[in-house]
mmCIF file of the N, C-alpha and C atoms, coordinates in Angstrom:
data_MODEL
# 
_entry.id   MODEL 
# 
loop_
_atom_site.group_PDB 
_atom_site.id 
_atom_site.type_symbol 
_atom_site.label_atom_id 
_atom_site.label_alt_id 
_atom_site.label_comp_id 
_atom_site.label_asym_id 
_atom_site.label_entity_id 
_atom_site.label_seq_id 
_atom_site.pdbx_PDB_ins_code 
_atom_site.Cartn_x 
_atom_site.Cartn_y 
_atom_site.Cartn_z 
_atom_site.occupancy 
_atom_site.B_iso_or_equiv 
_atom_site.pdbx_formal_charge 
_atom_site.auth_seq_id 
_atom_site.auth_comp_id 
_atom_site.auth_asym_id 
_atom_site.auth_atom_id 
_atom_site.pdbx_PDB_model_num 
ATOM 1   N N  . UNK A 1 1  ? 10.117  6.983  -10.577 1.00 0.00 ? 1  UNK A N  1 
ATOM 2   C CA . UNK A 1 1  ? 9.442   6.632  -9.347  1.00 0.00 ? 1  UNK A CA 1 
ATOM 3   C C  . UNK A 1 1  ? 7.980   7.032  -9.461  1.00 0.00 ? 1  UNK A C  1 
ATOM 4   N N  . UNK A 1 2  ? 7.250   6.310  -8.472  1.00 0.00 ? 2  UNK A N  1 
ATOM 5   C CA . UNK A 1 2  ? 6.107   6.566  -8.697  1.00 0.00 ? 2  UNK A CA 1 
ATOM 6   C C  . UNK A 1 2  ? 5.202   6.686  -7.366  1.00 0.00 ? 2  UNK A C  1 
ATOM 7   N N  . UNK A 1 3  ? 4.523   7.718  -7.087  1.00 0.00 ? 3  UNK A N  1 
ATOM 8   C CA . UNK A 1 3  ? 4.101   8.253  -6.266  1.00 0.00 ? 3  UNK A CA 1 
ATOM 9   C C  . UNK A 1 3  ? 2.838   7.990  -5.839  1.00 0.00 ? 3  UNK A C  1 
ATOM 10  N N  . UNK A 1 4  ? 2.612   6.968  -4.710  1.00 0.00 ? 4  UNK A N  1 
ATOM 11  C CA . UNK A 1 4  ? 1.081   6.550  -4.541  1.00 0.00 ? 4  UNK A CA 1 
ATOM 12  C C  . UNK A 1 4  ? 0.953   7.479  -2.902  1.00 0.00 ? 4  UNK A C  1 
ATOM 13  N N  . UNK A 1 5  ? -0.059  8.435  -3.314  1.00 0.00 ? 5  UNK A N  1 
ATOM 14  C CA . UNK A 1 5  ? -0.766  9.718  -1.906  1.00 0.00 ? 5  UNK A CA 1 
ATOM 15  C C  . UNK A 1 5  ? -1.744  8.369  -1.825  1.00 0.00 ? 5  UNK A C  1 
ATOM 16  N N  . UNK A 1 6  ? -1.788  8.371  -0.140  1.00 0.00 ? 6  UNK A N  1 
ATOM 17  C CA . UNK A 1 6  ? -2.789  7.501  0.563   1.00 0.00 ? 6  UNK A CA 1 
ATOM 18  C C  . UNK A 1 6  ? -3.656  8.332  1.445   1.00 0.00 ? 6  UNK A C  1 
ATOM 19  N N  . UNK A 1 7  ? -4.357  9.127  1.221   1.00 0.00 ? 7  UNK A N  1 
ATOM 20  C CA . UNK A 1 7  ? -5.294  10.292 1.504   1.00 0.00 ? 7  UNK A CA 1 
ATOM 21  C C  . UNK A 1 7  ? -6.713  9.588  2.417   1.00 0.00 ? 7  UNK A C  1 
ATOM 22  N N  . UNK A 1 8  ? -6.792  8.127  2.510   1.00 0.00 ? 8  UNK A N  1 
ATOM 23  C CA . UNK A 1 8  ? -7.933  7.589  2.780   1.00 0.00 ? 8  UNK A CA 1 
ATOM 24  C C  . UNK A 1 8  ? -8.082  7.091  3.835   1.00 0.00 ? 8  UNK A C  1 
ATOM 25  N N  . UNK A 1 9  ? -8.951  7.120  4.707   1.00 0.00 ? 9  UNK A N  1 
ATOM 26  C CA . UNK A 1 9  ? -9.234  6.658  6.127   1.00 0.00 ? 9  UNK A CA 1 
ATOM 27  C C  . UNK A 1 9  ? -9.948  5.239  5.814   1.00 0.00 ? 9  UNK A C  1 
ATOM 28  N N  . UNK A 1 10 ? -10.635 5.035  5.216   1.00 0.00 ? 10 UNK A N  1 
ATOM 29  C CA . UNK A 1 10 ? -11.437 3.824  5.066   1.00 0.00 ? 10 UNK A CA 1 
ATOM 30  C C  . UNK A 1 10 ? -10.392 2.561  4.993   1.00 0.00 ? 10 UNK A C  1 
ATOM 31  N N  . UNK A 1 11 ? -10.770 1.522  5.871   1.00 0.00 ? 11 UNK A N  1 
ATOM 32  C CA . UNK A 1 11 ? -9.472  0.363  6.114   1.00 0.00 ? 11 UNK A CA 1 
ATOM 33  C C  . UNK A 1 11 ? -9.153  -0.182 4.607   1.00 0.00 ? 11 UNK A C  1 
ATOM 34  N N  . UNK A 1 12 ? -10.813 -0.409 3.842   1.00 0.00 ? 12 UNK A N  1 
ATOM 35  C CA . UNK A 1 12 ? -10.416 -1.297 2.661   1.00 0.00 ? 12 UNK A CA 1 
ATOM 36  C C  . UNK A 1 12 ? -9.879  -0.421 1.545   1.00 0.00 ? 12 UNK A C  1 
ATOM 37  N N  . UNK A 1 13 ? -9.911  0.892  1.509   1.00 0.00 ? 13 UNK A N  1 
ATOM 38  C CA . UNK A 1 13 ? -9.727  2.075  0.738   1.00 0.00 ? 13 UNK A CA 1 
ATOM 39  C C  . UNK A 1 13 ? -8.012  1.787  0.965   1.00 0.00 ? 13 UNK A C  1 
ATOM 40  N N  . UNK A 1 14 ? -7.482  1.990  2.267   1.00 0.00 ? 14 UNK A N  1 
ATOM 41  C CA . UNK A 1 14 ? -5.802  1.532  2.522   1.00 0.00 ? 14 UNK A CA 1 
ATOM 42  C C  . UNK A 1 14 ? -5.721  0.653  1.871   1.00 0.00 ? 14 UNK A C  1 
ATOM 43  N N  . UNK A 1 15 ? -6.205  -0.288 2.189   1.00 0.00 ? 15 UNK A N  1 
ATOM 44  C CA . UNK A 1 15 ? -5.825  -1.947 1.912   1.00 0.00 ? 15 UNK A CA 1 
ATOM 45  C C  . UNK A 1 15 ? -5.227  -1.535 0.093   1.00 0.00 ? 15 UNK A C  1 
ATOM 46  N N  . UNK A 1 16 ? -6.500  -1.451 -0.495  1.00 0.00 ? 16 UNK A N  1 
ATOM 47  C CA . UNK A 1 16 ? -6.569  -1.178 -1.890  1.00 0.00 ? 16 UNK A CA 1 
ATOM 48  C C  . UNK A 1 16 ? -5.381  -0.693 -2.491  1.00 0.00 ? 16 UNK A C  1 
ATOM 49  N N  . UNK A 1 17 ? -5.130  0.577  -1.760  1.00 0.00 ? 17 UNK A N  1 
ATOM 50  C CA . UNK A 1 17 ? -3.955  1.824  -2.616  1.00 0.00 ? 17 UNK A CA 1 
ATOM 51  C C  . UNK A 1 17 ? -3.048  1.052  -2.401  1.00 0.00 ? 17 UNK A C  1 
ATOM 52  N N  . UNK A 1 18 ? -2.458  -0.097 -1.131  1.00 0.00 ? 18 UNK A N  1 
ATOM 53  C CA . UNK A 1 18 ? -1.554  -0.394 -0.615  1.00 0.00 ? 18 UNK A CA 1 
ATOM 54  C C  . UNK A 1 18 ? -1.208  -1.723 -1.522  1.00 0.00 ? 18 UNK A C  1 
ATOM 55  N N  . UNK A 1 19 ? -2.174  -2.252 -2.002  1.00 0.00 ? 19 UNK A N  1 
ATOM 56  C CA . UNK A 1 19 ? -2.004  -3.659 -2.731  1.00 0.00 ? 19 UNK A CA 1 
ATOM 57  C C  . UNK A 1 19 ? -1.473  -3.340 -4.297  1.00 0.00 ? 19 UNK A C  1 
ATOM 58  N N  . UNK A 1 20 ? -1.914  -1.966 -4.286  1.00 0.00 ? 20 UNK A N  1 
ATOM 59  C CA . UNK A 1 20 ? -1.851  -1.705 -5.878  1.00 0.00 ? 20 UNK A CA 1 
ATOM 60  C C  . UNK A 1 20 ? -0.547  -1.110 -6.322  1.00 0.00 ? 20 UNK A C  1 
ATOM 61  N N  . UNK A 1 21 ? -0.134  -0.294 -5.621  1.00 0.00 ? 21 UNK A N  1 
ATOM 62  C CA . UNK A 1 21 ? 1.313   -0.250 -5.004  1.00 0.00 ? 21 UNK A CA 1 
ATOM 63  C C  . UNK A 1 21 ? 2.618   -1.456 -5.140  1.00 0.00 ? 21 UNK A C  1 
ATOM 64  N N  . UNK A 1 22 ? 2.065   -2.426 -4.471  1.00 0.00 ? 22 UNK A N  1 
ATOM 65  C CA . UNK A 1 22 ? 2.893   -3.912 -4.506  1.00 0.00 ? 22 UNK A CA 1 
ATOM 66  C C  . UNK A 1 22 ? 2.670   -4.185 -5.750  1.00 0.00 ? 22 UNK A C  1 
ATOM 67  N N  . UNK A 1 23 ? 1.473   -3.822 -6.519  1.00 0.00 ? 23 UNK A N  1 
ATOM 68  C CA . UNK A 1 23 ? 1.684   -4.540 -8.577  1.00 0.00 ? 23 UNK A CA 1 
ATOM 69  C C  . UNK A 1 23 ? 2.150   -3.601 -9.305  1.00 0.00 ? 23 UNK A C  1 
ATOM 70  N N  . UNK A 1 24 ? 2.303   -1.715 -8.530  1.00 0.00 ? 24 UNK A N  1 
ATOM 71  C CA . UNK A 1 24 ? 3.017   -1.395 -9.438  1.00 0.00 ? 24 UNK A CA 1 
ATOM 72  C C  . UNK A 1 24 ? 4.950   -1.912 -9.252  1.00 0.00 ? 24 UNK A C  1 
ATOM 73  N N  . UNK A 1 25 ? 5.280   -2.388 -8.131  1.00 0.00 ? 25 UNK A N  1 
ATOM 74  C CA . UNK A 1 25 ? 6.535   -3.040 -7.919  1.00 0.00 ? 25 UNK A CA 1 
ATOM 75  C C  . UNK A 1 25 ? 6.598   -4.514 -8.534  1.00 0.00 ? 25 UNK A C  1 
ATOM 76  N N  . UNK A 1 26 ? 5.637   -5.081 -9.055  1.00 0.00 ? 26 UNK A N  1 
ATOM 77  C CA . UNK A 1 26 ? 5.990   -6.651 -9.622  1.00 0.00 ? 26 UNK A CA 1 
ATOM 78  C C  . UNK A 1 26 ? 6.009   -6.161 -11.214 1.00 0.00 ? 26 UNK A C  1 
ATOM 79  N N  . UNK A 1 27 ? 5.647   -4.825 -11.810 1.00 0.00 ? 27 UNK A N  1 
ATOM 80  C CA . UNK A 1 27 ? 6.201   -4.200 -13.224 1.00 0.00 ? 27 UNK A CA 1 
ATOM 81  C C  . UNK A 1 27 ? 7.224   -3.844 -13.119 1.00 0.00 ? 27 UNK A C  1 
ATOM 82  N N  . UNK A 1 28 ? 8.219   -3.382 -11.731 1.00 0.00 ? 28 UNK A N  1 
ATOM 83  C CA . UNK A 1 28 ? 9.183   -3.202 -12.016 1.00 0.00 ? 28 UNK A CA 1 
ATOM 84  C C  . UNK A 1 28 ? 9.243   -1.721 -11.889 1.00 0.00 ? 28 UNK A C  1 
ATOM 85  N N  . UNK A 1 29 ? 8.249   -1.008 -11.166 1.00 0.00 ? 29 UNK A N  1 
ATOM 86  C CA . UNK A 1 29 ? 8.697   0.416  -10.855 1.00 0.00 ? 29 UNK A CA 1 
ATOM 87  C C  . UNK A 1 29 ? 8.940   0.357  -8.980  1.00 0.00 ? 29 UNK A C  1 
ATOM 88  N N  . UNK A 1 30 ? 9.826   1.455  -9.308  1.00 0.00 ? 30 UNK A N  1 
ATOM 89  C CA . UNK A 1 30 ? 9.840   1.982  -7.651  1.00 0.00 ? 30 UNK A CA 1 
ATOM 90  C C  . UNK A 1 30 ? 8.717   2.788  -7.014  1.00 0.00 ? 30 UNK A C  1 
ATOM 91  N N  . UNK A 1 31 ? 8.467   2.695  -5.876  1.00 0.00 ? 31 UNK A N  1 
ATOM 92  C CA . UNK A 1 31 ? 7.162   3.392  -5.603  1.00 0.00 ? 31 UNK A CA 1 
ATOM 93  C C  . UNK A 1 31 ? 7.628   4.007  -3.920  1.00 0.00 ? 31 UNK A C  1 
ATOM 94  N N  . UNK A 1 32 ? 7.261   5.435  -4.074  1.00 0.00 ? 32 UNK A N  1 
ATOM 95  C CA . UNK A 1 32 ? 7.096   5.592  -2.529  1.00 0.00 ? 32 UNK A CA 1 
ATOM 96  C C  . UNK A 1 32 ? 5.654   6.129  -2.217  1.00 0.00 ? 32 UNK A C  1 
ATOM 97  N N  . UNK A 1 33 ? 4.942   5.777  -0.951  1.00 0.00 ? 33 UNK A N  1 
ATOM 98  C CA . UNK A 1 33 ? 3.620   5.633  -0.920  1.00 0.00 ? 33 UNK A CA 1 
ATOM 99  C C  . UNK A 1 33 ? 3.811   6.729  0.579   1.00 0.00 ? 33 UNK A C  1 
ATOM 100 N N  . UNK A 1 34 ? 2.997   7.655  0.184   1.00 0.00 ? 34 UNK A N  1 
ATOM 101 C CA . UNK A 1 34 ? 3.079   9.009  1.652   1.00 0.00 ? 34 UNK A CA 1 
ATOM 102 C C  . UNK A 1 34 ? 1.512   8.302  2.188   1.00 0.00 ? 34 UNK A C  1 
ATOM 103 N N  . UNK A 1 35 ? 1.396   8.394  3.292   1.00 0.00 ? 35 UNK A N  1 
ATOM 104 C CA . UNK A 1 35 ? 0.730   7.658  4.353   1.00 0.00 ? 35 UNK A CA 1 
ATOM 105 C C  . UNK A 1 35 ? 0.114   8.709  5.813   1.00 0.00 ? 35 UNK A C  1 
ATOM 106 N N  . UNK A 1 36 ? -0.247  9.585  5.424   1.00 0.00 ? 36 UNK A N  1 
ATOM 107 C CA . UNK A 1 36 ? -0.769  10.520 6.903   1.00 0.00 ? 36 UNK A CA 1 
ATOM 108 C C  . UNK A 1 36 ? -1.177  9.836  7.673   1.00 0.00 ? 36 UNK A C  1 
ATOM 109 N N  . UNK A 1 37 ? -1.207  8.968  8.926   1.00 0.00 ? 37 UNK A N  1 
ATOM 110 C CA . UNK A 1 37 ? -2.304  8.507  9.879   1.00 0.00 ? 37 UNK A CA 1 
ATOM 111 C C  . UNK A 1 37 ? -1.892  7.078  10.312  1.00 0.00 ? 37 UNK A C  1 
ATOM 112 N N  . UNK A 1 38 ? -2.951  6.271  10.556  1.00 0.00 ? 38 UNK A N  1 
ATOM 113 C CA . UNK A 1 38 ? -2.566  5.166  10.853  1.00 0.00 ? 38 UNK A CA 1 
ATOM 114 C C  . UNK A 1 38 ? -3.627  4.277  9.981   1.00 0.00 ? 38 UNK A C  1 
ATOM 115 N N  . UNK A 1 39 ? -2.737  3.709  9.400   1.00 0.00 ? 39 UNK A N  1 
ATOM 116 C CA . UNK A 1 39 ? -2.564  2.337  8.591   1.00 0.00 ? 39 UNK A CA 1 
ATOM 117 C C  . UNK A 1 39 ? -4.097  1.350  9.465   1.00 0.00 ? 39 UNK A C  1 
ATOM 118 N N  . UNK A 1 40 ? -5.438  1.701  9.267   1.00 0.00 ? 40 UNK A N  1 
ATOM 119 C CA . UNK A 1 40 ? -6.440  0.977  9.489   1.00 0.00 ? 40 UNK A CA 1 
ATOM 120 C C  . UNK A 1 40 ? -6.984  -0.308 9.689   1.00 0.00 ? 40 UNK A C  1 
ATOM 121 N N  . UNK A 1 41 ? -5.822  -1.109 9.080   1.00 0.00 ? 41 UNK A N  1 
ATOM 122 C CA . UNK A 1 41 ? -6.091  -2.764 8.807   1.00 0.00 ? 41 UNK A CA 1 
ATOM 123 C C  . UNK A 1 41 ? -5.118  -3.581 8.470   1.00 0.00 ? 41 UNK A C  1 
ATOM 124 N N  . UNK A 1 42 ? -5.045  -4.735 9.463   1.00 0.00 ? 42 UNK A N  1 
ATOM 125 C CA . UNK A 1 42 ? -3.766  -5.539 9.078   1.00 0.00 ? 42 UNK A CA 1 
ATOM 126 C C  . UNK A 1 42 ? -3.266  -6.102 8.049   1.00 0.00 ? 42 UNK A C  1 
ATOM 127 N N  . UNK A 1 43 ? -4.248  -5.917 6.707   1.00 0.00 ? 43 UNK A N  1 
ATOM 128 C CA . UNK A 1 43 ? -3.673  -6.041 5.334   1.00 0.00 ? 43 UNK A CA 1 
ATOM 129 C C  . UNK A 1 43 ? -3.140  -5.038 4.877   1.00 0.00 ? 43 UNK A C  1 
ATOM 130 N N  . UNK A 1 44 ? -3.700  -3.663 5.197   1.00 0.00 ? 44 UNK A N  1 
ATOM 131 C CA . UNK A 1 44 ? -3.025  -2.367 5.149   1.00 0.00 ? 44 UNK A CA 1 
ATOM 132 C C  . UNK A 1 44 ? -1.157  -2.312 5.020   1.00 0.00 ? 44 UNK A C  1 
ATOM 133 N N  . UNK A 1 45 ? -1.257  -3.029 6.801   1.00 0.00 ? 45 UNK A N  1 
ATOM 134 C CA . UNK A 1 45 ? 0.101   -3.120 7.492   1.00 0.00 ? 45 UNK A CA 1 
ATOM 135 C C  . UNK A 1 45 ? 0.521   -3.915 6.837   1.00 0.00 ? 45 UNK A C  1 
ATOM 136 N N  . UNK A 1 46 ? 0.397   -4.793 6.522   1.00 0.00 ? 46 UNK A N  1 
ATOM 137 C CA . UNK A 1 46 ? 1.492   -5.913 5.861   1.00 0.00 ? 46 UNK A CA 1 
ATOM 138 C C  . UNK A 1 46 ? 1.751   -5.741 4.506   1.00 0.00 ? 46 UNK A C  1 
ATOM 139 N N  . UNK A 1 47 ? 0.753   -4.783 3.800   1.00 0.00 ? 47 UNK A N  1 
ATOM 140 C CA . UNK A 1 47 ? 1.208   -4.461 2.227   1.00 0.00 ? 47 UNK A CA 1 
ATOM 141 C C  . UNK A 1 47 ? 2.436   -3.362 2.948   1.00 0.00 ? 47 UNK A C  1 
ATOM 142 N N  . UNK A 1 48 ? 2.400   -2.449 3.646   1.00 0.00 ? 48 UNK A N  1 
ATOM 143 C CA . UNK A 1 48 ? 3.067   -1.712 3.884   1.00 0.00 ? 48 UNK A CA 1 
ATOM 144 C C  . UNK A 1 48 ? 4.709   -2.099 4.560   1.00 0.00 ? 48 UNK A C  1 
ATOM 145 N N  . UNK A 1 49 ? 4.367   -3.099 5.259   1.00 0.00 ? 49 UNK A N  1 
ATOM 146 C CA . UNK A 1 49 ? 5.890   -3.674 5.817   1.00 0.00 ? 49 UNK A CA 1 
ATOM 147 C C  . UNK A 1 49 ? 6.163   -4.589 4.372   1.00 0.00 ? 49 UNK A C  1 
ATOM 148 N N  . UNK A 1 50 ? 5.474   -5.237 3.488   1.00 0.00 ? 50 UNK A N  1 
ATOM 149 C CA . UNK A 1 50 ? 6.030   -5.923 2.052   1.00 0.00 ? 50 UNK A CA 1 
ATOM 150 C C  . UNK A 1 50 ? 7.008   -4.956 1.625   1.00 0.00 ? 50 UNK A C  1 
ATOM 151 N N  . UNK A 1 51 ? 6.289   -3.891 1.190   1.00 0.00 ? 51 UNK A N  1 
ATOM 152 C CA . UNK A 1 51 ? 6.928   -2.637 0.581   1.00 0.00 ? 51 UNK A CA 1 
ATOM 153 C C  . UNK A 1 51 ? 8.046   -2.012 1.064   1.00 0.00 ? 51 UNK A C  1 
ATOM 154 N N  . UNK A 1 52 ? 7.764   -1.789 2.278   1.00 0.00 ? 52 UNK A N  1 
ATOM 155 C CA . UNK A 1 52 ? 9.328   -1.487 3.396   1.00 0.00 ? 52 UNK A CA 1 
ATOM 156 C C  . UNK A 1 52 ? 10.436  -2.563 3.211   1.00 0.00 ? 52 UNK A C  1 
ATOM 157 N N  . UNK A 1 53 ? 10.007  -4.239 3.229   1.00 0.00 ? 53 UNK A N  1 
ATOM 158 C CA . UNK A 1 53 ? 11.275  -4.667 3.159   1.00 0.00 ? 53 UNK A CA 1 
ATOM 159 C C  . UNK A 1 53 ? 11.536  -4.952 1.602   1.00 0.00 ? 53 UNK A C  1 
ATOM 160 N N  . UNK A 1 54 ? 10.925  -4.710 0.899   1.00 0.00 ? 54 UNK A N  1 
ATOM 161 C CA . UNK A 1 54 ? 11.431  -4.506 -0.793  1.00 0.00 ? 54 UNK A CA 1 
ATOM 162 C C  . UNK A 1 54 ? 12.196  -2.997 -1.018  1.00 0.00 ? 54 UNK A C  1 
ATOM 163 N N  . UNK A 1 55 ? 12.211  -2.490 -0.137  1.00 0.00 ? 55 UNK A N  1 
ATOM 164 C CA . UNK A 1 55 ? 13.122  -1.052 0.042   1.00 0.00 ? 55 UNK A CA 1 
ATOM 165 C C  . UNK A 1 55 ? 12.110  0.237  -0.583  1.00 0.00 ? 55 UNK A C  1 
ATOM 166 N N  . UNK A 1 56 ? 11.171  0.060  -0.631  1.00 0.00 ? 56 UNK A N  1 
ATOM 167 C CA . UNK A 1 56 ? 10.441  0.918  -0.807  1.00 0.00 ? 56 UNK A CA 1 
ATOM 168 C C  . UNK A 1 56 ? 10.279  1.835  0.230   1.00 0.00 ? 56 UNK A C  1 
ATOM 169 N N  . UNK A 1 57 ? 9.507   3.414  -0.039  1.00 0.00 ? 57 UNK A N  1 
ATOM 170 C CA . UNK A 1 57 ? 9.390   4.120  1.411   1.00 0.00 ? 57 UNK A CA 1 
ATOM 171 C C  . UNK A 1 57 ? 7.846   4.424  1.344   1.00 0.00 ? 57 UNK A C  1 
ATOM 172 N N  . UNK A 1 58 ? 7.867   4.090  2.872   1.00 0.00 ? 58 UNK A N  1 
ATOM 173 C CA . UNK A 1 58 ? 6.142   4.218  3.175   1.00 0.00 ? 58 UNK A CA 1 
ATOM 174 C C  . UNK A 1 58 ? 5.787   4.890  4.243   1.00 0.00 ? 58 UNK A C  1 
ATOM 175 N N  . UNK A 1 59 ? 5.158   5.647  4.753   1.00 0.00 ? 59 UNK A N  1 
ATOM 176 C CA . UNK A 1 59 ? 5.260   6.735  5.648   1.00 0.00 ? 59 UNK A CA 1 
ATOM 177 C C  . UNK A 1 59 ? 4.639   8.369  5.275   1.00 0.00 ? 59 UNK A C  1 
ATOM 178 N N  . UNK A 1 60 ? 4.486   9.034  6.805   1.00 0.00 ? 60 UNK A N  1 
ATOM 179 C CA . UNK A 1 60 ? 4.485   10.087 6.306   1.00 0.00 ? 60 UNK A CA 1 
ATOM 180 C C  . UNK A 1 60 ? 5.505   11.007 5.341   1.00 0.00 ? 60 UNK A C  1 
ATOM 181 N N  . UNK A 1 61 ? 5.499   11.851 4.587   1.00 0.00 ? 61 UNK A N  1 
ATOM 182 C CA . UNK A 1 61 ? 6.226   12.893 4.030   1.00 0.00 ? 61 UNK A CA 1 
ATOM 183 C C  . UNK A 1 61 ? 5.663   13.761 3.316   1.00 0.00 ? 61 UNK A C  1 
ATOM 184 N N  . UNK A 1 62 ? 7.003   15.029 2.959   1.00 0.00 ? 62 UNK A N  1 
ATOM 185 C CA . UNK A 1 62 ? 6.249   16.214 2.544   1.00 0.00 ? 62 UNK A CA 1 
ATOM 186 C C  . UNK A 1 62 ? 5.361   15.734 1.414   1.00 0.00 ? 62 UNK A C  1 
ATOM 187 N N  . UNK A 1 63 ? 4.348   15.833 0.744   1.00 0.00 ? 63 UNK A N  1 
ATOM 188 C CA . UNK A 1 63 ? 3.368   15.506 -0.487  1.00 0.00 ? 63 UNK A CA 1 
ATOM 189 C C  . UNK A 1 63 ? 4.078   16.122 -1.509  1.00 0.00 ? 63 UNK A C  1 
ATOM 190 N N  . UNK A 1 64 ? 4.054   17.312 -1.160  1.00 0.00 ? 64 UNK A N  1 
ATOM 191 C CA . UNK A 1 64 ? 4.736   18.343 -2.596  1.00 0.00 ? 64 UNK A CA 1 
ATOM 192 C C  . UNK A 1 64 ? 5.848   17.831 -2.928  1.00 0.00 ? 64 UNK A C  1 
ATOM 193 N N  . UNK A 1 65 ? 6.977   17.674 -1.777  1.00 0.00 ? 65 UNK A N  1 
ATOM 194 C CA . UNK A 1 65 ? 8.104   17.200 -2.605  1.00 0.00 ? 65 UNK A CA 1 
ATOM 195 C C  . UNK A 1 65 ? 8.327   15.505 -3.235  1.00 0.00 ? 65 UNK A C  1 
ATOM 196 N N  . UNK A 1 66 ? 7.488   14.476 -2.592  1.00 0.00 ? 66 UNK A N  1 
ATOM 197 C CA . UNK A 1 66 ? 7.309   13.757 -3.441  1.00 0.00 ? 66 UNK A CA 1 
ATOM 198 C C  . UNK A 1 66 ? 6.834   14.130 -4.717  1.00 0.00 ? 66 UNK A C  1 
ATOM 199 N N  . UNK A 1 67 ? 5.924   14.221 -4.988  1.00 0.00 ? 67 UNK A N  1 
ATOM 200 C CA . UNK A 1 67 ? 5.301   14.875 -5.960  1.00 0.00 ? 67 UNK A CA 1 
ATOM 201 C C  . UNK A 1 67 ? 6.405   15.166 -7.245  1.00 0.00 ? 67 UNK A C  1 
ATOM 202 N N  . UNK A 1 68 ? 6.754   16.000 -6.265  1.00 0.00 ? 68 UNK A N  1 
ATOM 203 C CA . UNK A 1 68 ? 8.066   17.285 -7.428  1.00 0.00 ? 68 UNK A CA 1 
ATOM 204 C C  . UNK A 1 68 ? 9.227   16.062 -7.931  1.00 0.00 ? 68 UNK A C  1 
ATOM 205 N N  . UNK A 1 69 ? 9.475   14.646 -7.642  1.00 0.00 ? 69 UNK A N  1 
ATOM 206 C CA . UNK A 1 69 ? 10.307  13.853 -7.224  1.00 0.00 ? 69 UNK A CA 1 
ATOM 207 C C  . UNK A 1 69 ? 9.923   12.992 -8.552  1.00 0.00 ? 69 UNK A C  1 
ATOM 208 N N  . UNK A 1 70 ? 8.382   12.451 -8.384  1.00 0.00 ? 70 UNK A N  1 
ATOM 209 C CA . UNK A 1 70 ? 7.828   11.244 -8.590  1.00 0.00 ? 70 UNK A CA 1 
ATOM 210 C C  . UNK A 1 70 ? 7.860   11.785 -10.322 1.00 0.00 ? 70 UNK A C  1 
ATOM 211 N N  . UNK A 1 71 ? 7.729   10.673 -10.970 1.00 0.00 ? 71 UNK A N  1 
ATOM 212 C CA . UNK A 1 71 ? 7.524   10.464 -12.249 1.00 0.00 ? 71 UNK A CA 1 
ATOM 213 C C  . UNK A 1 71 ? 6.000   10.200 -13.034 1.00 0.00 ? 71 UNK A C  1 
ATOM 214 N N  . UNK A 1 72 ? 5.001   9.907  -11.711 1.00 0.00 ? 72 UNK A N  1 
ATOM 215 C CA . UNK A 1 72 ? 3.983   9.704  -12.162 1.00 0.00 ? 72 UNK A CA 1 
ATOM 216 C C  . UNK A 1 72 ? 3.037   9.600  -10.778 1.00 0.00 ? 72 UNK A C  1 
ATOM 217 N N  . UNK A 1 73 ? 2.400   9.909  -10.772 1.00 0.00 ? 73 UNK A N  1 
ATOM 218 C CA . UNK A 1 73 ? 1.769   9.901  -9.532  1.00 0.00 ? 73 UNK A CA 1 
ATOM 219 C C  . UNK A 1 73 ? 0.493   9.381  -9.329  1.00 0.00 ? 73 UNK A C  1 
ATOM 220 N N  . UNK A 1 74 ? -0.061  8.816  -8.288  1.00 0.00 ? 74 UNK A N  1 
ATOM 221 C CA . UNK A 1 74 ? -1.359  7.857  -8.104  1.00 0.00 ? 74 UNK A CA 1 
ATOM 222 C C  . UNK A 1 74 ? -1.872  8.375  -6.766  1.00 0.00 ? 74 UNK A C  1 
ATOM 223 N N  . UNK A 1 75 ? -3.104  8.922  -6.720  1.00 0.00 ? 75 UNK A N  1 
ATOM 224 C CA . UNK A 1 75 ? -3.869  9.689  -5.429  1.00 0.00 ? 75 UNK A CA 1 
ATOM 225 C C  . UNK A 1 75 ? -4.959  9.175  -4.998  1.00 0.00 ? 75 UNK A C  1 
ATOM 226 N N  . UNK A 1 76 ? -5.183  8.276  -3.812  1.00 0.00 ? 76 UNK A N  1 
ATOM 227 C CA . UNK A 1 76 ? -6.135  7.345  -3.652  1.00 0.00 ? 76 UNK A CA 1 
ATOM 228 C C  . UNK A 1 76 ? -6.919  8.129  -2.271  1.00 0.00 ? 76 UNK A C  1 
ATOM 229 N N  . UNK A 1 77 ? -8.194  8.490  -2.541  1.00 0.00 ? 77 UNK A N  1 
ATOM 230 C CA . UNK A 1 77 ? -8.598  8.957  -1.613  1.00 0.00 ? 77 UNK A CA 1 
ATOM 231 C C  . UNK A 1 77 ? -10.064 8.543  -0.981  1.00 0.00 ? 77 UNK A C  1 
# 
């Protein structure tokens, strides 16, 4: 699994981590993407509901224990 921290307030900064996320799922990894706040921009949201209904998890959670979880990790801030 692979661990994308979304640390960024800036809408296109979301957008970004959130799109990149969806290409690490068209290689064929699993990804859960931790999310503090609110989701800035409706491309944001819709990479994020893509990801939700591909069964991915998107949302807040603990950081560390993703982390401790993930296989590789990606920190977009």
């Amino acid at each position: 699994m692979i661990a994308v921290i979304v640390n960024a307030t800036d809408p296109h900064r979301q957008a970004e981590a959130l799109r990149a996320a969806l290409g690490l799922t068209l290689r064929g990894a699993r990804v859960e993407v931790v999310v503090d706040g609110v989701l800035a921009s409706p491309l944001a949201r819709r990479a994020a509901e893509t990801l939700v209904s591909f069964g991915h998890r998107v949302g807040p959670d603990d950081v560390a224990a993703v982390i401790r979880r993930a296989d590789a990790v990606e920190v977009w801030t």
